[in-house]
Every structure is written in C-alpha cells, then in structure tokens.
N, C-alpha and C positions, 0 to 999 in steps of 0.2 A: 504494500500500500504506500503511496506517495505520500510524504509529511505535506508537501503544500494543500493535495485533497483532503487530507485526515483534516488540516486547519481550516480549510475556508470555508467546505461543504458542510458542517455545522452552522459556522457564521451566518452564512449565505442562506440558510435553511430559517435559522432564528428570526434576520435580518426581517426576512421575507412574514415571518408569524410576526412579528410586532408590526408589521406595517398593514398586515391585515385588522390585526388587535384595534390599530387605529380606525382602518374602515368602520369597524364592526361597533366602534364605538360611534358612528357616524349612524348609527338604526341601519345598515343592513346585515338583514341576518346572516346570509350564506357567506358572507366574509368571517365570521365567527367561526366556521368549521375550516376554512381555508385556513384561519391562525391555527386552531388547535393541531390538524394535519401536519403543519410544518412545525411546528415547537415540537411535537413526536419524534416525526423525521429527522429534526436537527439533535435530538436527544437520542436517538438509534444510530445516527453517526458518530455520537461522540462517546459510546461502550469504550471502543479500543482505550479512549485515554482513563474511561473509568479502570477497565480493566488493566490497565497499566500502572493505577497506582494501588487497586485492592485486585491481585490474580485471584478468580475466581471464577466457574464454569458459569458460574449463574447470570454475569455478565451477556454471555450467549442469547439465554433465553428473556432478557430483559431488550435486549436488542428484537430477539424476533418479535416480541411483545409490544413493540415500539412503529416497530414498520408496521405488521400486519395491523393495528391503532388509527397508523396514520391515514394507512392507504383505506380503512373503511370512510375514516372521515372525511379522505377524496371524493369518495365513491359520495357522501353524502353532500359532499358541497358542489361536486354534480348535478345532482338528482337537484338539487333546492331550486337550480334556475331550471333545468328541464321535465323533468318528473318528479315530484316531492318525496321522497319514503316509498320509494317505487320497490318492489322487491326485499324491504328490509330483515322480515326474516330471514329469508334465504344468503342476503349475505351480512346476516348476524353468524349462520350456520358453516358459512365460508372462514370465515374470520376463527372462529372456535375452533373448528377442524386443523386448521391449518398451524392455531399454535397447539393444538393436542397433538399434533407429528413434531413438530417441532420439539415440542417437550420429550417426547419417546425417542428421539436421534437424538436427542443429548444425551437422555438415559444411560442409551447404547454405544453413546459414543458414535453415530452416523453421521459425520460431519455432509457428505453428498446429499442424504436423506433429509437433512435437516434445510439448507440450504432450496432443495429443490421446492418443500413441503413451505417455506417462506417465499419461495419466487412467485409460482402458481398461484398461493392463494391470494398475492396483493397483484398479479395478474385479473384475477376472476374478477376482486374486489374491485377494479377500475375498469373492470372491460365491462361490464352491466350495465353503469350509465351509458355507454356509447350506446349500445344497445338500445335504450328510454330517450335517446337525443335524437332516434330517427322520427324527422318530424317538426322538431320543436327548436331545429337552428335556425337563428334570427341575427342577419345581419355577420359582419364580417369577424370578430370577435368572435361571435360563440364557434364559427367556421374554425377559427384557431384555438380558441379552448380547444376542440375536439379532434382537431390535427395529433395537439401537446399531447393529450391524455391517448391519443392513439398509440404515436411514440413510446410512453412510458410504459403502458399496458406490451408493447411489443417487445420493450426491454426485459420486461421480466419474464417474456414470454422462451424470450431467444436464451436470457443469459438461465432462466432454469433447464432449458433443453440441452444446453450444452457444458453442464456442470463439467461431466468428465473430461471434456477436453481444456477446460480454463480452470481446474483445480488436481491436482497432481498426485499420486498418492502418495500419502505419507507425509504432504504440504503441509507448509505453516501456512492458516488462510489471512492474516495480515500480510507474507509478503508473497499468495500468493497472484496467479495473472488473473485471475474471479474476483479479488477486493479490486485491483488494480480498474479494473474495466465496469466495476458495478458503480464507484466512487468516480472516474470519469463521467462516465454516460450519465449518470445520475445529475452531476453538475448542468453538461448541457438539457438534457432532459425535463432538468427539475427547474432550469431557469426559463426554458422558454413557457413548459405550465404555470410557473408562477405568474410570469409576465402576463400572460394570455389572461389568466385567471384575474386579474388585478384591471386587466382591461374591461372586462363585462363588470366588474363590481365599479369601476368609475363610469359606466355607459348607465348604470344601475343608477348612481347618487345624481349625472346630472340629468337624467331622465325626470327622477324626483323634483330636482330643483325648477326644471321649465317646467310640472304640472304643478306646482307649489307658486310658480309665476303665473300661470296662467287658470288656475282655477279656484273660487272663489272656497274659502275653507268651511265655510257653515253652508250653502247651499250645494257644494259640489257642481255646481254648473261652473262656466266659464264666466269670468270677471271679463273688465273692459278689455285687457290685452289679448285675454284670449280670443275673444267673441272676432278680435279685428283679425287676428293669426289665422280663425279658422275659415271667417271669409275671405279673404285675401287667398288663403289654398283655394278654394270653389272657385275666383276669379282666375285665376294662375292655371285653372286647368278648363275656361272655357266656358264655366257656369256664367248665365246672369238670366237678370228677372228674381217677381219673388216678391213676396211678401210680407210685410213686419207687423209683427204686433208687440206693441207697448203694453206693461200688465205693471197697477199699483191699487196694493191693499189698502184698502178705506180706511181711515183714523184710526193710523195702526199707532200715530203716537200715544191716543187713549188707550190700545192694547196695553202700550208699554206703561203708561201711566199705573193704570188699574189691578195689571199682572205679573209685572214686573217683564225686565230685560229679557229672561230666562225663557220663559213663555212664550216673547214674543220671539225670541231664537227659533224655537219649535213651530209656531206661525209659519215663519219664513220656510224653514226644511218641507214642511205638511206641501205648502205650495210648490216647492221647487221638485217634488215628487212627482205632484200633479202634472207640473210642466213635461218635466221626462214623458208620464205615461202619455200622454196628451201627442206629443210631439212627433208626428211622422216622419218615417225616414230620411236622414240626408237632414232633417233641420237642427238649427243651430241655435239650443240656449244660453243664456246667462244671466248673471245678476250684476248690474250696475251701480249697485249700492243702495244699502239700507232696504226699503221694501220694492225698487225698482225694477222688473224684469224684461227681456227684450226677449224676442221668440222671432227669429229668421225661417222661413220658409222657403227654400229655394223652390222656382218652378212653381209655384202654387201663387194661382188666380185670387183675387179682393174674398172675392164669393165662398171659395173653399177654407182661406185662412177666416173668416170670419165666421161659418161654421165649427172651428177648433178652437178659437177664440170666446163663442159661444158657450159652447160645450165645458172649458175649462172652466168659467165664471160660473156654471150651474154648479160644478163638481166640487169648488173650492165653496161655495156657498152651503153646500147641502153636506159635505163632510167634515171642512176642518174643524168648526166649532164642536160640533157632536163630539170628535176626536179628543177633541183636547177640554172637554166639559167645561167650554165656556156659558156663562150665562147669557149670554148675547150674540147672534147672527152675526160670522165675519162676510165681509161681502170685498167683490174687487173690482177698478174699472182699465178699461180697456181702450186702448188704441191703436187702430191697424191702419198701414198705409201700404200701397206698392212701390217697389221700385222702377223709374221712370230710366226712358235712355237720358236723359237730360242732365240726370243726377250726377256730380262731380266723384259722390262716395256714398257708401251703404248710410253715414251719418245724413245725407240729404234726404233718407226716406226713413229715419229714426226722425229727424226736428218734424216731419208730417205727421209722425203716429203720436208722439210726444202732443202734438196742437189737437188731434185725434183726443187724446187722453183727457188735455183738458178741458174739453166741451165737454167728454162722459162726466168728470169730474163737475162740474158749474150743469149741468144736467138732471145732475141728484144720485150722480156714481150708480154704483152696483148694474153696469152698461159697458155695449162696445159702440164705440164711435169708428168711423170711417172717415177721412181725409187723403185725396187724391192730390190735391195741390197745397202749399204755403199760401195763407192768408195774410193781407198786407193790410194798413191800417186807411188806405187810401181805397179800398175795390173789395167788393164779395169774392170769396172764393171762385176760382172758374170754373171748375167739376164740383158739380152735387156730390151731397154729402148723405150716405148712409148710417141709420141709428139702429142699432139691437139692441135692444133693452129687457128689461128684465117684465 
C-alpha cells in the first residue's frame, strides 16, 4: 500500500463527509447519508494506521464493518433522490450476509474469502440503486451520479473477481498489488462520486432557493416574480391570449380584526386551495399580497374565464366559512379582463381586471365584474361591461 494513498484517501474521504455535514445542515436530507457514507469510508481506510499502533485481527473486521456501512449508506443516498427505501430489506440482508462471511474468513483465517465476501456485497449494495434510477434520471448531474456509482459498483465488481491474481499467497495485504489498486481506484472512483454526488445536492439547494423566490410561502401559489417567470415561459414558447381574473376577499381586514392574524392565514390557504382546484390546465396562479389573487388563463375566452370565476366565488362562499366555523358568510369579489394584442405586458390586462374588481367592489362585492378596456376620466369605457353577481 502506498503511504501517500494510506494519507490522503482518509482525508479526502472525511474532507468530503464534512462538506456534506455542511449540506445537510442546509435541510437536505440525502446529503446527510452522503456525510455518514464517507466519514465510514474514511474511517475503513484508516484500520491500517489503527492497526499499526494496537496489532490486532479485529482491526480487519472493523474495517469490513466500515465499508460494507458505508456502501449501504451509498446505496441509501441513492435511493433518496431516485427511489426512496427502495429494496431496503433486501439490502439490509446484503449488508449482514456479507459481514457474516466476513467474520467466518477471519475466523479461519481466509484472507481471499474475506476480501471477496467484502467486494461483492458493497458491489450489490450500490448496484440496486442503478437499478431504481432506470427512469428517474433528471438532467445532467444525476446522468453523472450514475456514471460515478456505475464505476464504483464495477470496481468492486472487477477487483473481487480477480482476488487471486492481485493478492498473492502467503501476501502481506498492506503491501500487497489488491491494497495497492483498491486504495488507487478508490481515490479516483471515490472523487468523481463525491463530486457528482455534491452536484445534485447543490442542483437540490438552488432548486429550493428559486421556488422559495418565486412562490408565495402561506398560499403556495406563485408570488409576483413568479407569476411574471411563468408567463414570460408561455410567451417564450408562442403562447398568447387569455384571460385574467382578479380575486379579493371582502373585509378581510375585519376577518383579521375579529379572528385574529392566525385565522385569517387559514382564510387565505382555504382560498388559495380553491384556486388550485378551480384552475384548469396550463393556468397560472398567484398571490400578490395580502388577500390579492391573480388567476391567468391562457387561451380561454371573457365567457369561459368568467364561468370559473363564477364558480370559484360560489365555492369560496358556501365552504370556507363553514370550514373554518366562522360566525359570518366570507364572500369574495372579482375581476376578469382579456388580454388584448394592444397590450405592452400581461400587467396591461391585470390594471383592467384590477378596474374590473373595483366596480364589483363599489357594487356591493361578493361579484365578478368584467372590463375589456381602461376607463379614463375624460370618456365611458369603449367595450361594454359585463356583471355576474351573486
């Protein structure tokens, strides 16, 4: 065995578990298995130096105990972005088997038997997620995750097949050409999984962070950056037309007054459910603050959005209160407009629905108003104006 591998391929191995440690301290989970795997790993390289200052056979078996450890908890931080606890019995069963030979070659003194009974089963243990990742590869990342653990799985594949010829009889296995080549390849092997590995888990955090950007944390729908991100995609790909409706809950600040904050949080959520359910394919909600909501319709005509517009205002009327045993009827009002070719941006057929909203509003609420054109203070509107009322 090489003193520069014996030194760094711990390091390098630890190196790698604290930097996951950190991930994992960032809330993703499967970084947490990726740390404990390698603090294993780098603790199963480092036998020799235990065994080097207490001689002891047991050092052997603390080592097989250490890989076959780590490689399950490969195998689990695997499974976590592709298959969750896929197979987990079966290679819990893997893992036991494989250090119960282990233990019987020490016994006996079968260094080949032992050796082979450790390559295999941290073989099996990583070759079953590939297995559970047909399908479920996303993106270029996980394409090299599964390159990495291909590699590794082959290593152990190749170097337990070919004990006899890379361990000698009657060898010392620290100097013999088996540490030699296991402690190499492991190096390259082990860094490009790591890396690979570390890549999906930063694709993980900033995934996080742009839907933490873009979507509103109590309603779960899209905030104002999102709402403009996901039409801006629809426009980028050809889409236009379409319909807006504007949606605000009646004297929600009395909710809040009367119910407190808390209540009226649940308010909000009740509705923003509604919207989801309500909301047909391909369209695009959100919450613009406070009890504001916006509901894009791509494709979909004055007449059809104003039926779902409808529809929502019976549903939020006749259920959230009940839901939420309030004493009083919540009611909501409404404002839909279309989008015109004329329009500079999706916000010139929101200021319509918005002018929509406040006529349902100054109406007597709990209604959808309809506005085709901007009213100016000098002229009637130029397109007639549609009322649905309650």
């Amino acid at each position: 065995m090489g003193e520069n591998y014996a030194f760094f391929l711990p390091v390098m191995m630890a190196s790698f578990g604290v930097v996951f440690l950190i991930v994992w301290g960032w809330h993703v989970r499967a970084a947490g298995w990726w740390s404990a795997a390698f603090f294993c790993i780098a603790a199963g390289f480092s036998a020799p130096a235990g065994f080097a200052a207490i001689p002891t056979p047991l050092w052997s078996i603390i080592a097989d105990l250490l890989f076959a450890t780590g490689f399950l908890l490969f195998s689990q931080a695997l499974l976590q972005r592709w298959r969750p606890s896929w197979l987990l019995p079966v290679r819990l069963s893997i893992w036991g088997g494989s250090l119960l030979l282990c233990v019987i070659a020490n016994i006996v003194d079968n260094l080949p038997l032992e050796l082979v009974a450790s390559d295999f089963g941290c073989f099996l243990l990583i070759a079953l997620p590939l297995i559970a990742a047909k399908g479920h590869l996303r993106g270029g990342a996980d394409r090299a995750l599964f390159a990495a653990a291909c590699l590794v799985a082959l290593d152990n594949l190749v170097r337990g097949s070919t004990v006899p010829l890379t361990l000698s009889a009657g060898s010392d296995f620290l100097t013999s050409n088996y540490a030699y080549l296991m402690q190499a390849l492991a190096c390259i092997f082990g860094l490009f999984l790591a890396l690979s590995a570390l890549a999906t888990q930063v694709i993980v955090l900033l995934g996080r962070y742009q839907r933490e950007a873009m979507i509103d944390p109590l309603s779960g729908l899209f905030n104002r950056r999102g709402f403009d991100d996901a039409v801006a995609r629809i426009e980028a790909e050809g889409g236009h037309g379409g319909s807006l409706i504007v949606c605000d809950i009646d004297h929600f600040k009395a909710v809040n007054d009367e119910y407190g904050h808390a209540l009226g949080d649940s308010v909000i959520s009740a509705l923003s459910q509604l919207i989801i359910a309500a909301a047909p394919p391909g369209a695009i909600a959100a919450r613009f603050g406070g009890e504001e909501f916006v509901l894009f319709l791509p494709g979909t005509n004055a007449a059809r959005a104003a039926e779902v517009a409808n529809d929502l205002r019976e549903s939020f009327t006749r259920t959230v209160a009940v839901t939420l045993q309030l004493a009083h009827v919540l009611t909501a009002s409404f404002g839909l407009s279309t989008v015109q070719r004329s329009d500079r941006s999706i916000h010139d057929a929101i200021a319509r629905a918005d002018e929509a909203l406040y006529e349902a509003k100054s109406r007597g609420r709990n209604r959808v108003c309809v506005r085709r054109a901007l009213s100016s203070p000098a002229a009637e509107p130029v397109f007639p104006q549609r009322i649905v009322s309650a």
